[in-house]
C-alpha positions in Angstrom: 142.4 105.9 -15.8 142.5 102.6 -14.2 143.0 103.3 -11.0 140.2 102.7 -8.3 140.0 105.1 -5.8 137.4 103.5 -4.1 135.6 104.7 -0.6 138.5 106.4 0.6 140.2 110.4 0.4 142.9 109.7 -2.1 145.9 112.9 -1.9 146.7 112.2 -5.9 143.2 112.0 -7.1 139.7 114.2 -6.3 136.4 111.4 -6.6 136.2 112.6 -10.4 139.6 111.4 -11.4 141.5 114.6 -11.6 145.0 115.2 -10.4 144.8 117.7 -7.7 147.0 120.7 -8.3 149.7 119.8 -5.7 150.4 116.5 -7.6 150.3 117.5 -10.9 154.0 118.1 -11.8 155.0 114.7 -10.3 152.0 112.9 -12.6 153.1 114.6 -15.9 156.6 113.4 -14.8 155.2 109.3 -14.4 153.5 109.9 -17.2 156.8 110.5 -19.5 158.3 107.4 -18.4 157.3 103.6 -19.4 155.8 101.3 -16.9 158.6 99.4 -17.1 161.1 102.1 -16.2 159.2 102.9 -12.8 159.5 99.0 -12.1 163.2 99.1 -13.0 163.6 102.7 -10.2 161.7 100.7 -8.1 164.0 98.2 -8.4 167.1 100.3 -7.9 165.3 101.9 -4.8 165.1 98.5 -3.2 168.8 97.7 -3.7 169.9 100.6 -2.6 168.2 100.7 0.7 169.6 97.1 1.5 173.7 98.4 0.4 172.9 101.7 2.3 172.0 99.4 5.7 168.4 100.8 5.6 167.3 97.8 7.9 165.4 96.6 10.9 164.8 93.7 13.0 162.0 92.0 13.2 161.8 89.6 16.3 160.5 86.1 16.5 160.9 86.0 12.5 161.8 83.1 11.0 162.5 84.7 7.9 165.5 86.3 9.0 166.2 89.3 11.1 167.5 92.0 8.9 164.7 93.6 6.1 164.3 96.9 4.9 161.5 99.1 5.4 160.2 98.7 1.6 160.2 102.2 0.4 157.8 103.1 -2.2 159.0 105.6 -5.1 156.1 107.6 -5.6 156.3 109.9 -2.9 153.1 111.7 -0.8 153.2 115.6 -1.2 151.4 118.2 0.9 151.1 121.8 0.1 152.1 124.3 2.4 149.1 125.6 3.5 147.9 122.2 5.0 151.7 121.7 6.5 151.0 125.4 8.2 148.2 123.9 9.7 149.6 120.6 11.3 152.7 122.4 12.0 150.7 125.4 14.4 148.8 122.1 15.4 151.8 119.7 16.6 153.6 123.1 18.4 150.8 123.3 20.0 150.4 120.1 21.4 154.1 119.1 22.5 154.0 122.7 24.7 150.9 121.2 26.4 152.2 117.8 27.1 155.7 119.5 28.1 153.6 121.4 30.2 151.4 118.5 31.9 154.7 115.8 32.5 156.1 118.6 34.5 152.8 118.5 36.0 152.4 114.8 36.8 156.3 115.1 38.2 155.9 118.3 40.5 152.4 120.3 41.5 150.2 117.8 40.0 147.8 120.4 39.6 145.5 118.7 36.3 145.1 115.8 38.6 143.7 117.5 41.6 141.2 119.7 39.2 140.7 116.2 38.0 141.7 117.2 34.4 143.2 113.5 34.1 141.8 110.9 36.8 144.3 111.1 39.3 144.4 106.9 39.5 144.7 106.4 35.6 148.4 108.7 36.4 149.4 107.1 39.5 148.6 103.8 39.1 150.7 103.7 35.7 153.6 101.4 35.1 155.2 104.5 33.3 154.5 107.0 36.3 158.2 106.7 37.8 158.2 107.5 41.4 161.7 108.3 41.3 161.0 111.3 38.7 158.8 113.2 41.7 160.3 116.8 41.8 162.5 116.0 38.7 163.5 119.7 36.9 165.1 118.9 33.7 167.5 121.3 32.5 165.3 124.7 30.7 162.2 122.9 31.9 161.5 120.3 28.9 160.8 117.1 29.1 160.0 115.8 25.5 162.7 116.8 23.7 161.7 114.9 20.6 158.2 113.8 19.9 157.1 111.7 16.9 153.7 112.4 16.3 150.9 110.0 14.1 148.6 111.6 12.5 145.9 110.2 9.8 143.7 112.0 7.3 140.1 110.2 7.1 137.6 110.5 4.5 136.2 114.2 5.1 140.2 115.2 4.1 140.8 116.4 8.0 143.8 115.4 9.5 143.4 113.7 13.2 146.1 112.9 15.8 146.1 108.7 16.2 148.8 108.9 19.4 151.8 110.6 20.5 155.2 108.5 20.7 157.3 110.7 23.2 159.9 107.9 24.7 162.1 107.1 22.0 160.6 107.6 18.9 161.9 106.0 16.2 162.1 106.1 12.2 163.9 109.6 11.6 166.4 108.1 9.9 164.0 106.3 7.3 162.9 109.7 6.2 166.3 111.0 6.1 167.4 107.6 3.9 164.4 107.9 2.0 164.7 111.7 0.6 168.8 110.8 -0.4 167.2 107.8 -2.4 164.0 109.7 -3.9 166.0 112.9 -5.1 168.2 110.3 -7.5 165.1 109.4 -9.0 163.7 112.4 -9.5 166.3 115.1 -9.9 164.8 117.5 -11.5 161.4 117.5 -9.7 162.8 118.9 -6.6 163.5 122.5 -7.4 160.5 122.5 -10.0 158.3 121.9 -7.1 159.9 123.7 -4.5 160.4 120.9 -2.1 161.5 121.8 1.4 164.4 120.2 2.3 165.1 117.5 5.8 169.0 117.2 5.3 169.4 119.9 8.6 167.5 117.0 10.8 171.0 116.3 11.9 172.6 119.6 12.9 169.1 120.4 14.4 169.0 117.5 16.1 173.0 118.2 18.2 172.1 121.7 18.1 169.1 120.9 20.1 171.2 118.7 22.7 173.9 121.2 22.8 171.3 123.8 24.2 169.9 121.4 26.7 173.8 121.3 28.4 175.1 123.3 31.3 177.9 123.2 29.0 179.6 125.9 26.2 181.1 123.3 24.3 179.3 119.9 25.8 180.2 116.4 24.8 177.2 114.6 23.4 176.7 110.8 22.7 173.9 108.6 21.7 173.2 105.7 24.2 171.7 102.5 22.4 171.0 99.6 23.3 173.0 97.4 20.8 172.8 95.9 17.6 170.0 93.6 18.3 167.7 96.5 19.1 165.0 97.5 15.9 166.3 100.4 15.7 169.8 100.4 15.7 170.3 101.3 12.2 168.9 104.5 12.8 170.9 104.6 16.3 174.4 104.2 14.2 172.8 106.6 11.3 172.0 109.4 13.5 175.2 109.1 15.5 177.2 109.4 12.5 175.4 112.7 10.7 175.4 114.5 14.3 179.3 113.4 14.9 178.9 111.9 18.1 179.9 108.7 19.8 177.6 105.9 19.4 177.6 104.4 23.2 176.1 101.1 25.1 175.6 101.3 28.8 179.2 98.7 28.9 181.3 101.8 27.9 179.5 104.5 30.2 180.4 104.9 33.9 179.4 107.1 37.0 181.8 108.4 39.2 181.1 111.3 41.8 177.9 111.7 40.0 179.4 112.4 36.8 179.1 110.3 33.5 182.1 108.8 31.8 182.9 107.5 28.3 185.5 104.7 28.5 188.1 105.6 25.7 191.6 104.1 24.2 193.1 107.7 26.4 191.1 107.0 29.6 187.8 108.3 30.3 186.5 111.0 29.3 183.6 113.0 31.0 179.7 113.0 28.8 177.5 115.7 28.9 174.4 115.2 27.2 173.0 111.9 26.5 170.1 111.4 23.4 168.9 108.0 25.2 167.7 105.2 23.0 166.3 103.0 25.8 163.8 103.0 27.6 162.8 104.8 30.8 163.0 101.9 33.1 166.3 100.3 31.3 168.3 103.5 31.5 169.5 102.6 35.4 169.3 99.6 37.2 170.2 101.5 40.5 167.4 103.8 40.2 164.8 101.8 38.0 164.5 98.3 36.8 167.6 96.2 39.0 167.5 93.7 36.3 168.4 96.3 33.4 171.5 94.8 31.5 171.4 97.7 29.2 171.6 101.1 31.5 174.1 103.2 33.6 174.3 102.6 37.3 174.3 105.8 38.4 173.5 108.5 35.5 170.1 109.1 36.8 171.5 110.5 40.1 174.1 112.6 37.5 170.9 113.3 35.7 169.6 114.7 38.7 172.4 116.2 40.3 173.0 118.4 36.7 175.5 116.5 35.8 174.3 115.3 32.2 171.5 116.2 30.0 169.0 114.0 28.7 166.4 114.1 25.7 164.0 112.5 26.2 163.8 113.3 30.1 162.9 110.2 32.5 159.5 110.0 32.7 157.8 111.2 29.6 156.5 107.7 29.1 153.7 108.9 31.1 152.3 111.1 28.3 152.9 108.4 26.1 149.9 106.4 26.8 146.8 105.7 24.9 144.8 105.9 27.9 146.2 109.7 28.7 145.8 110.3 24.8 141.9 110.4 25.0 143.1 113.2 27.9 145.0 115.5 25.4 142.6 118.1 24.6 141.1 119.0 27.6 144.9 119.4 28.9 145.4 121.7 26.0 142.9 123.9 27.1 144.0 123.4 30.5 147.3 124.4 30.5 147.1 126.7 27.4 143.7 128.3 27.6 142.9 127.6 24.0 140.8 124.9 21.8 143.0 121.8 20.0 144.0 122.9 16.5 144.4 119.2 15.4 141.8 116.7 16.9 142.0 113.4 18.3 140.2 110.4 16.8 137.2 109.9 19.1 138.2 107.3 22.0 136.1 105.6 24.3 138.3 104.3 27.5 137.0 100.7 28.9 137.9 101.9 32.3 134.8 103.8 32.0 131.8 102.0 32.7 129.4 103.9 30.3 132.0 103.4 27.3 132.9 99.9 27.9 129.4 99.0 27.4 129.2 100.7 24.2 132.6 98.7 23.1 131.5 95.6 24.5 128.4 96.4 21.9 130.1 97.4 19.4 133.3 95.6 19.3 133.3 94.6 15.6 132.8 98.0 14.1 135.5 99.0 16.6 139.7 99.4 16.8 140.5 98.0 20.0 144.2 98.5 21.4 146.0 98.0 24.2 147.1 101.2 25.9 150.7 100.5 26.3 151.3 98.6 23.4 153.1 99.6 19.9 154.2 98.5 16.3 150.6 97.4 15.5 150.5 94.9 18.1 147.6 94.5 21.2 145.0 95.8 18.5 142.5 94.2 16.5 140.5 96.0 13.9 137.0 94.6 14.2 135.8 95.4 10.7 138.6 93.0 9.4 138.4 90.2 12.4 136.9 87.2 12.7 134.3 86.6 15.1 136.2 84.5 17.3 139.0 87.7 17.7 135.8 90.0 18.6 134.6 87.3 20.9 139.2 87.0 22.4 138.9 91.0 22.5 135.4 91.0 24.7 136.9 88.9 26.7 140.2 91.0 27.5 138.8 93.9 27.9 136.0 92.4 30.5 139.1 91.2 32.3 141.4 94.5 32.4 139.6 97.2 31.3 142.1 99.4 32.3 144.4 98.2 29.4 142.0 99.1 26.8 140.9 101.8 24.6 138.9 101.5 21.3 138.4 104.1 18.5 135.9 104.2 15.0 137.4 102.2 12.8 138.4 105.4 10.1 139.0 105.5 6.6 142.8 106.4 6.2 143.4 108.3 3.0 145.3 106.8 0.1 148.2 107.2 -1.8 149.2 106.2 -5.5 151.8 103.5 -4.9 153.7 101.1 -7.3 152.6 97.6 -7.1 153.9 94.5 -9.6 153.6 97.3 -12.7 151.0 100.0 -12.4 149.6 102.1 -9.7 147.5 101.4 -6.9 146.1 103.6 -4.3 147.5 102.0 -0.2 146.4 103.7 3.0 149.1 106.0 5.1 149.4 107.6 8.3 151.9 110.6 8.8 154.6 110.6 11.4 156.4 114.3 11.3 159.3 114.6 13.7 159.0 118.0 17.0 162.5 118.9 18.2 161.7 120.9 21.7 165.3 123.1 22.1 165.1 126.9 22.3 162.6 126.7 20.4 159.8 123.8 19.1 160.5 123.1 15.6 158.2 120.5 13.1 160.7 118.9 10.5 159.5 119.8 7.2 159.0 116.3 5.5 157.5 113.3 7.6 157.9 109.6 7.5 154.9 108.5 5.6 153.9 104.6 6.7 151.9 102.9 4.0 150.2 99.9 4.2 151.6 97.8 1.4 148.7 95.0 1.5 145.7 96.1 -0.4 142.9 97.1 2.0 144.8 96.8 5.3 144.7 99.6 7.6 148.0 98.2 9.5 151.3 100.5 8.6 153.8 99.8 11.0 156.9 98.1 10.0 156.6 95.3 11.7 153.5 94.3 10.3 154.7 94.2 6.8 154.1 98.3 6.2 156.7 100.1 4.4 157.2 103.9 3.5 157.4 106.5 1.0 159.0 109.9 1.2 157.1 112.7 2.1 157.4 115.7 0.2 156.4 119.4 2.1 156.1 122.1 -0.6 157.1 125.8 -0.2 
């Protein structure tokens, strides 16, 4: 087999070049088909993703704005027993930050035990003062969380950060599994794959039961089409049959939300908000927002409308209050972490600053309220003049900075030119938080299309592959 596994855990292949069991049927399916018929799919795939829409934007690119997320056709597959395990893992983490937001907004309880240094809460640009005493409707907050997890080299999987404002990249999964299934029909039932089509009717029925309402009227407020993500804004919109809405056809009258429609307006009650916290209302939050209501967080508060994700879960959403996570897990829910964090050491802390400072080339260094693979630099694979930029930032605002070991992301078989090569992933698998907290049973799977990078977000040149959860 010419395929070099390398250093690394590789999900397809144990260190002695077997197939592990999980991946068997999918290899003696490759195997039946020439190399050149995989390129031709591959092919197919590509084309298909760019007629279907599948796109992003990538800003300040001069290549263009509009480019698809490069799925890649051999997909990642996880048995059940190991999705058991992140899925007990993940419930148990979103009840714990659910649990700590409302903290942070009401008693404040973990910060006067001094579970969380009270300053690294209150003195963040995503604590919003105008959330204090905030009770969203049945008491959640993060309504849908988009979790990162990667497995390292010892084959355990550890949480790399939680995204709980608006995370994004749903719809690639969704996209991705229509696209995959044409290629391989068959393999599907074979296997026993579970299936991610519900994410929709999961997804309304999960703002339905967040209303005051029987029968509420739901919409999806985005920002526009020159937001990332607005693929996936118009996508999801359409599968849930909802309206698609802007904050220029909302308004607030006695505390109630309006949709501006060819028969007059017509009253909204649950909003799944694309933007963020601070853009939402420019009465209430950032006066220079362009994109929000004026208004709907007072209708927000009065009970007028529902929200998911509540106002203020930004503040959980920090890689600072990440390093945090477990000891709120066992504060709030009296038990240990299921799933562990990678180890962090926080600048703002004396002792580990020096050890970064130190260390800063064997080190991931990222900025704690940064995303997309930007703010960080990866000090095995910088230069010395980016270790000497990054000693010199984090001197200056240690606060802003958090750095992590430098781990060995597993691998994946993926299709590159005309054979197979093994690419580094992460896992993002999607938490609804309605009536009950539910993991989606399929993940988007990032992959890190240049050989040896580490980097698998989008807008670094990453692309994806469909993630395949047997029964």
């Amino acid at each position: 087999m010419d395929y070099d596994i390398g250093d690394f855990f590789d999900e397809m292949y144990s260190n002695d070049g077997n197939v592990r069991p999980h991946y068997q049927d999918l290899s003696a399916a490759l195997d039946s088909v020439s190399a050149d018929r995989i390129s031709q799919l591959q092919h197919s795939a590509d084309k298909t993703q760019m007629n279907m829409g599948m796109t992003f934007n990538v800003y300040h690119d001069n290549q263009g704005i509009e480019k698809i997320l490069h799925l890649d056709i051999i997909p990642r597959i996880l048995p059940n027993d190991e999705w058991q395990h992140l899925e007990r893992g993940l419930k148990q983490r979103i009840s714990a930050l659910n649990l700590f937001i409302n903290d942070v907004y009401n008693d404040q309880k973990s910060l006067k035990d001094k579970i969380v240094p009270e300053d690294l809460i209150l003195g963040s640009k995503d604590f919003l003062k105008p959330c204090i005493g905030l009770k969203p409707p049945k008491g959640i907050w993060c309504h849908i969380t988009g979790t990162d997890l990667v497995k390292n080299i010892d084959g355990k999987y550890y949480i790399l950060e939680d995204n709980l404002r608006c995370p994004s990249g749903v719809s690639y999964m969704l996209g991705s599994r229509d696209i995959i299934k044409r290629i391989y029909p068959n393999l599907f039932n074979r296997m026993g794959v579970k299936p991610v089509s519900d994410y929709p009717i999961r997804l309304l029925e999960m703002l339905q039961y967040i209303s005051q309402k029987d029968h509420p009227v739901v919409g999806l407020l985005t920002p526009g089409i020159y937001n990332s993500a607005y693929y996936e804004h118009s996508y999801l919109a359409l599968q849930m049959g909802v309206e698609l809405v802007s904050g220029v056809d909302l308004v607030t009258k006695d505390d109630k939300v309006f949709m501006q429609t060819t028969k007059g307006l017509q009253q909204i009650d649950v909003i799944y908000r694309r933007i963020d916290d601070t853009f939402l209302d420019p009465v209430a939050f950032n006066p220079a927002s362009m994109l929000g209501v004026p208004g709907i967080f007072n209708a927000y508060k009065k009970g007028n409308i529902a929200m998911a994700n509540a106002p203020g879960t930004g503040v959980a959403d920090d890689k600072a209050v990440y390093a945090y996570v477990p000891k709120l897990i066992k504060y709030f829910l009296n038990e240990e972490p299921i799933l562990d964090n990678v180890p962090t050491y926080l600048a703002r802390n004396e002792e580990d600053r020096k050890y970064i400072l130190d260390n800063i080339e064997e080190l991931v260094v990222k900025e704690t309220n940064s995303a997309g693979g930007y703010g960080m630099m990866i000090g095995p694979k910088s230069t010395k003049e980016e270790h000497a930029t990054f000693r010199n930032l984090v001197k200056n605002n240690p606060d802003n900075y958090i750095a992590q070991p430098t781990l060995s992301l597993s691998t994946v078989p993926s299709w590159i030119d005309d054979h197979l090569e093994p690419r580094h992933v992460d896992l993002r698998p999607y938490i609804l938080y309605g009536e009950d907290i539910e993991v989606i049973p399929g993940a988007l799977t990032r992959v890190a299309l240049k050989k040896g990078s580490l980097v698998v977000n989008s807008s670094q040149g990453g692309g994806s592959k469909d993630t395949w959860v047997l029964y």
